[in-house]
N, C-alpha and C positions, 0 to 999 in steps of 0.2 A: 668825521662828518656826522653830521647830526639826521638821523633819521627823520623821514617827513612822517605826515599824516596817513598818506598812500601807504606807503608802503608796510606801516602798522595796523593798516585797515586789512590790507590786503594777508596778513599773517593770522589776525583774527580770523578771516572765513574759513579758512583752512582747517583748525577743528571741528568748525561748525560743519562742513561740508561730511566729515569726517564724519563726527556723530549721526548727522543725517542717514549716511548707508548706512554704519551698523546699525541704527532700529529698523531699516527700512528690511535688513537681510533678517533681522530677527521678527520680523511682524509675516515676514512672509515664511521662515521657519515655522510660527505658530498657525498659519493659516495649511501648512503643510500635515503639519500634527491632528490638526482638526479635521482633517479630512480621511485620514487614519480608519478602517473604519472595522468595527469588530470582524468582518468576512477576511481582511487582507491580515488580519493577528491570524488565523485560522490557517490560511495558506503561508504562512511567514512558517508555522508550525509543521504542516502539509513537508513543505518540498525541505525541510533541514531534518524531518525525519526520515525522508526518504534520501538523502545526503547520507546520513548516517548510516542508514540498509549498506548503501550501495560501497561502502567503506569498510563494514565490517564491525561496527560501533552500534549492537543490536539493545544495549541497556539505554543510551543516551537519544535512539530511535523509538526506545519505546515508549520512553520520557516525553518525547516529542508530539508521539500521536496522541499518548495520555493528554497533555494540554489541548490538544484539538478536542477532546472528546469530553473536556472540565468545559471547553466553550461552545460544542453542539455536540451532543450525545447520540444524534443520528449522523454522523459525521459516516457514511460508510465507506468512502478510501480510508481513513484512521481504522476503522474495524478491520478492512482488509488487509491492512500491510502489520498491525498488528494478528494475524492470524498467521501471515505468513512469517511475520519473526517465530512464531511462538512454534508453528511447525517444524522451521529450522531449526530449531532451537532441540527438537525434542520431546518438547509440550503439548503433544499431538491434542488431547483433550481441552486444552485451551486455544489451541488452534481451531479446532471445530467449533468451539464454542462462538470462538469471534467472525468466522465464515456463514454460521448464521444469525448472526446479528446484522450480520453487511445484507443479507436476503432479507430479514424480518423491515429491514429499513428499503432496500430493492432488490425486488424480486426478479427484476432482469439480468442480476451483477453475475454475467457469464464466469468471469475466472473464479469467483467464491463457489460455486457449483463444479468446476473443474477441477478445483482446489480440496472439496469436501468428496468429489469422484478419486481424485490420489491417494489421497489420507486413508477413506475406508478400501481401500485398492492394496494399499501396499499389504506386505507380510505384519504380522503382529497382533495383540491384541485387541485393536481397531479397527480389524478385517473385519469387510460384510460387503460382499459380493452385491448381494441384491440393492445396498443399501449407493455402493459405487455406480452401480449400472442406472440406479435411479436419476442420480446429478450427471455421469455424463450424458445419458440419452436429454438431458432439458442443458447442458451445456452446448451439445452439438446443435441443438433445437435453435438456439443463442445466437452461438457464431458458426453462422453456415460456413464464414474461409477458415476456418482453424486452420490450422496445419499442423496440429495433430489429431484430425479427423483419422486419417487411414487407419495409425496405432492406435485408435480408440476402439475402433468401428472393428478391429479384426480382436480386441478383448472380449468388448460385447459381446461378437459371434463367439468367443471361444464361453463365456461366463453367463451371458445371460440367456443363452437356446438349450441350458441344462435342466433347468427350471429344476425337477426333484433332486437331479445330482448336487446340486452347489452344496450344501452341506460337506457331500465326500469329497468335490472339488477344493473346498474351504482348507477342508482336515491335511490334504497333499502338503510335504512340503516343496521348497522351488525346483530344489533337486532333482525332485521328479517330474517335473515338466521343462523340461527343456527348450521346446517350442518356445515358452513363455516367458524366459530366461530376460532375453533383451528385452522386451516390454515392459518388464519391473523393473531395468535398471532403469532405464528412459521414464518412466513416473516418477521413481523416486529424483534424478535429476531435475526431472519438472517440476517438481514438487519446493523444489528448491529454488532454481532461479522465475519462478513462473509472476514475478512481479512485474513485468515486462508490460 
Protein backbone atom coordinates (compact mmCIF):
# COMPACT_ATOMS: atom_id res chain seq x y z
CA UNK A 1 0.00 0.00 0.00
CA UNK A 2 1.01 3.23 -0.80
CA UNK A 3 1.07 5.67 1.94
CA UNK A 4 -1.32 8.73 1.83
CA UNK A 5 -0.60 12.35 2.41
CA UNK A 6 -2.10 12.00 6.33
CA UNK A 7 -0.35 9.88 7.34
CA UNK A 8 3.19 11.44 6.26
CA UNK A 9 1.94 14.57 7.59
CA UNK A 10 1.08 13.05 10.51
CA UNK A 11 4.97 11.45 11.09
CA UNK A 12 6.33 14.85 10.32
CA UNK A 13 4.72 16.50 13.59
CA UNK A 14 6.16 14.04 15.53
CA UNK A 15 9.80 15.55 15.59
CA UNK A 16 8.49 18.73 15.47
CA UNK A 17 6.55 18.11 18.59
CA UNK A 18 9.54 16.42 19.91
CA UNK A 19 11.90 19.32 19.28
CA UNK A 20 9.43 21.66 20.68
CA UNK A 21 9.73 20.11 24.50
CA UNK A 22 13.42 19.77 24.47
CA UNK A 23 13.93 23.58 23.93
CA UNK A 24 11.07 24.15 25.96
CA UNK A 25 12.71 21.97 29.05
CA UNK A 26 16.03 23.49 28.20
CA UNK A 27 14.78 27.30 28.16
CA UNK A 28 13.38 26.74 31.32
CA UNK A 29 16.67 24.89 32.63
CA UNK A 30 18.23 28.31 31.75
CA UNK A 31 15.69 30.39 33.38
CA UNK A 32 16.42 27.85 36.52
CA UNK A 33 20.28 28.79 36.21
CA UNK A 34 19.39 32.44 36.12
CA UNK A 35 17.80 32.40 39.03
CA UNK A 36 20.80 30.71 40.77
CA UNK A 37 21.69 33.40 42.95
CA UNK A 38 25.23 34.04 44.56
CA UNK A 39 23.45 33.77 48.48
CA UNK A 40 22.26 29.91 47.39
CA UNK A 41 26.26 29.10 45.94
CA UNK A 42 27.02 30.35 49.82
CA UNK A 43 24.71 27.82 51.39
CA UNK A 44 25.26 25.11 48.59
CA UNK A 45 28.84 25.70 50.38
CA UNK A 46 27.26 26.19 54.09
CA UNK A 47 25.46 22.74 54.53
CA UNK A 48 28.28 20.16 52.38
CA UNK A 49 30.64 21.58 54.81
CA UNK A 50 28.81 20.94 57.54
CA UNK A 51 28.05 17.27 55.68
CA UNK A 52 31.58 16.91 55.82
CA UNK A 53 32.05 17.99 59.90
CA UNK A 54 29.43 15.79 60.64
CA UNK A 55 31.28 12.74 58.63
CA UNK A 56 34.53 13.18 59.72
CA UNK A 57 35.95 14.69 56.42
CA UNK A 58 37.48 17.94 58.45
CA UNK A 59 40.01 18.83 55.16
CA UNK A 60 37.22 18.70 52.60
CA UNK A 61 35.02 20.77 55.36
CA UNK A 62 37.30 23.21 55.54
CA UNK A 63 37.66 23.55 51.88
CA UNK A 64 34.03 24.05 51.96
CA UNK A 65 33.83 26.89 54.40
CA UNK A 66 36.93 28.38 52.76
CA UNK A 67 34.71 28.88 49.46
CA UNK A 68 32.06 30.39 51.58
CA UNK A 69 34.42 32.93 52.93
CA UNK A 70 36.25 33.52 48.95
CA UNK A 71 32.29 34.61 48.40
CA UNK A 72 31.45 36.62 51.95
CA UNK A 73 34.19 37.14 54.22
CA UNK A 74 31.83 38.06 56.91
CA UNK A 75 30.37 34.78 56.43
CA UNK A 76 30.16 34.04 60.40
CA UNK A 77 28.67 30.23 60.52
CA UNK A 78 31.84 29.66 57.89
CA UNK A 79 34.17 31.27 60.64
CA UNK A 80 32.39 29.23 63.37
CA UNK A 81 32.46 25.81 62.14
CA UNK A 82 35.90 26.46 60.85
CA UNK A 83 36.95 27.33 64.44
CA UNK A 84 35.39 24.42 65.58
CA UNK A 85 37.34 22.14 63.05
CA UNK A 86 40.44 23.65 63.85
CA UNK A 87 39.86 23.23 67.67
CA UNK A 88 39.11 19.57 67.11
CA UNK A 89 41.67 19.34 65.11
CA UNK A 90 44.10 20.60 67.82
CA UNK A 91 44.67 24.05 66.43
CA UNK A 92 43.58 25.66 69.39
CA UNK A 93 45.26 29.01 68.30
CA UNK A 94 43.54 28.98 65.10
CA UNK A 95 40.55 28.01 66.58
CA UNK A 96 40.46 31.19 68.63
CA UNK A 97 41.32 33.01 66.05
CA UNK A 98 38.21 32.12 63.89
CA UNK A 99 35.76 32.34 67.18
CA UNK A 100 36.71 35.82 67.00
CA UNK A 101 36.10 36.58 63.77
CA UNK A 102 32.65 35.01 64.08
CA UNK A 103 32.13 37.90 67.28
CA UNK A 104 34.05 40.82 65.25
CA UNK A 105 31.36 39.95 62.52
CA UNK A 106 28.50 39.19 65.65
CA UNK A 107 28.72 40.00 68.71
CA UNK A 108 25.83 38.08 69.83
CA UNK A 109 27.22 34.52 68.37
CA UNK A 110 26.45 32.88 71.78
CA UNK A 111 28.28 29.30 70.96
CA UNK A 112 31.67 31.42 69.57
CA UNK A 113 31.85 32.82 73.23
CA UNK A 114 31.15 29.34 74.63
CA UNK A 115 33.53 28.11 72.37
CA UNK A 116 36.39 30.68 73.28
CA UNK A 117 35.04 30.09 77.46
CA UNK A 118 36.26 25.96 76.60
CA UNK A 119 39.35 26.59 74.81
CA UNK A 120 40.79 29.06 77.45
CA UNK A 121 39.03 26.70 80.24
CA UNK A 122 40.62 23.70 79.34
CA UNK A 123 44.26 22.40 80.62
CA UNK A 124 47.25 23.59 78.57
CA UNK A 125 48.98 26.46 77.27
CA UNK A 126 45.79 28.35 76.27
CA UNK A 127 44.65 28.36 79.89
CA UNK A 128 43.27 31.81 81.33
CA UNK A 129 40.82 31.41 83.79
CA UNK A 130 39.97 35.10 83.75
CA UNK A 131 40.01 35.17 80.19
CA UNK A 132 37.15 31.87 80.19
CA UNK A 133 35.13 33.31 82.83
CA UNK A 134 34.87 36.53 80.71
CA UNK A 135 33.01 34.51 77.41
CA UNK A 136 31.00 32.30 79.61
CA UNK A 137 29.52 34.93 81.93
CA UNK A 138 28.51 37.04 78.22
CA UNK A 139 27.59 33.36 76.79
CA UNK A 140 25.27 32.60 79.64
CA UNK A 141 24.11 36.45 79.32
CA UNK A 142 23.20 34.93 75.47
CA UNK A 143 21.55 31.88 76.03
CA UNK A 144 19.60 32.18 79.12
CA UNK A 145 18.21 28.07 78.30
CA UNK A 146 21.65 26.54 77.96
CA UNK A 147 21.81 23.63 79.43
CA UNK A 148 25.08 23.84 80.36
CA UNK A 149 24.24 26.63 82.47
CA UNK A 150 24.55 24.73 85.86
CA UNK A 151 28.24 23.15 84.86
CA UNK A 152 29.16 26.51 83.92
CA UNK A 153 27.73 28.47 86.73
CA UNK A 154 29.32 26.05 89.59
CA UNK A 155 33.11 26.75 87.32
CA UNK A 156 32.62 30.21 87.61
CA UNK A 157 31.85 29.99 91.40
CA UNK A 158 34.69 27.58 91.78
CA UNK A 159 37.26 30.15 89.20
CA UNK A 160 36.11 33.38 89.16
CA UNK A 161 35.22 34.29 93.29
CA UNK A 162 39.21 33.62 93.63
CA UNK A 163 40.07 36.82 92.08
CA UNK A 164 43.95 36.99 93.52
CA UNK A 165 44.20 33.11 93.75
CA UNK A 166 43.72 32.12 89.97
CA UNK A 167 47.06 32.44 89.30
CA UNK A 168 47.83 29.52 92.03
CA UNK A 169 44.44 27.96 90.92
CA UNK A 170 45.90 28.16 87.16
CA UNK A 171 49.50 26.59 88.27
CA UNK A 172 47.35 23.33 90.04
CA UNK A 173 47.34 20.48 87.97
CA UNK A 174 43.70 18.39 87.41
CA UNK A 175 44.98 15.88 89.76
CA UNK A 176 44.78 17.94 92.33
CA UNK A 177 41.23 19.07 92.11
CA UNK A 178 39.29 16.43 91.97
CA UNK A 179 36.04 18.33 92.57
CA UNK A 180 36.83 19.59 89.05
CA UNK A 181 37.64 16.47 87.50
CA UNK A 182 34.28 15.99 85.66
CA UNK A 183 33.83 19.38 84.43
CA UNK A 184 36.92 19.30 82.37
CA UNK A 185 36.07 16.19 80.91
CA UNK A 186 32.53 17.71 79.96
CA UNK A 187 34.18 20.92 78.23
CA UNK A 188 36.55 19.39 76.60
CA UNK A 189 33.63 16.84 75.09
CA UNK A 190 31.80 20.08 74.53
CA UNK A 191 34.38 21.56 73.13
CA UNK A 192 34.15 19.01 70.50
CA UNK A 193 30.84 18.25 69.57
CA UNK A 194 29.50 21.85 70.51
CA UNK A 195 28.43 22.49 66.74
CA UNK A 196 25.03 21.48 67.63
Amino acid sequence: MKPCGRDIAFFLWIPAVFAFFILSCASTQRSRNDQYSPQDDILHHLNMGKKYYENGYYNKAEREFRQVLERDPKDSDAHYMLGVIYSRQGQIEKGCSEFTQVLAVDENYAKAYYNLGALHANEGPFRNTEKASTFFKRYLELDQTSMHREKIERWLKKYDSQGQGMEETNSRRASEQPENKDFKEWLKEESERINE
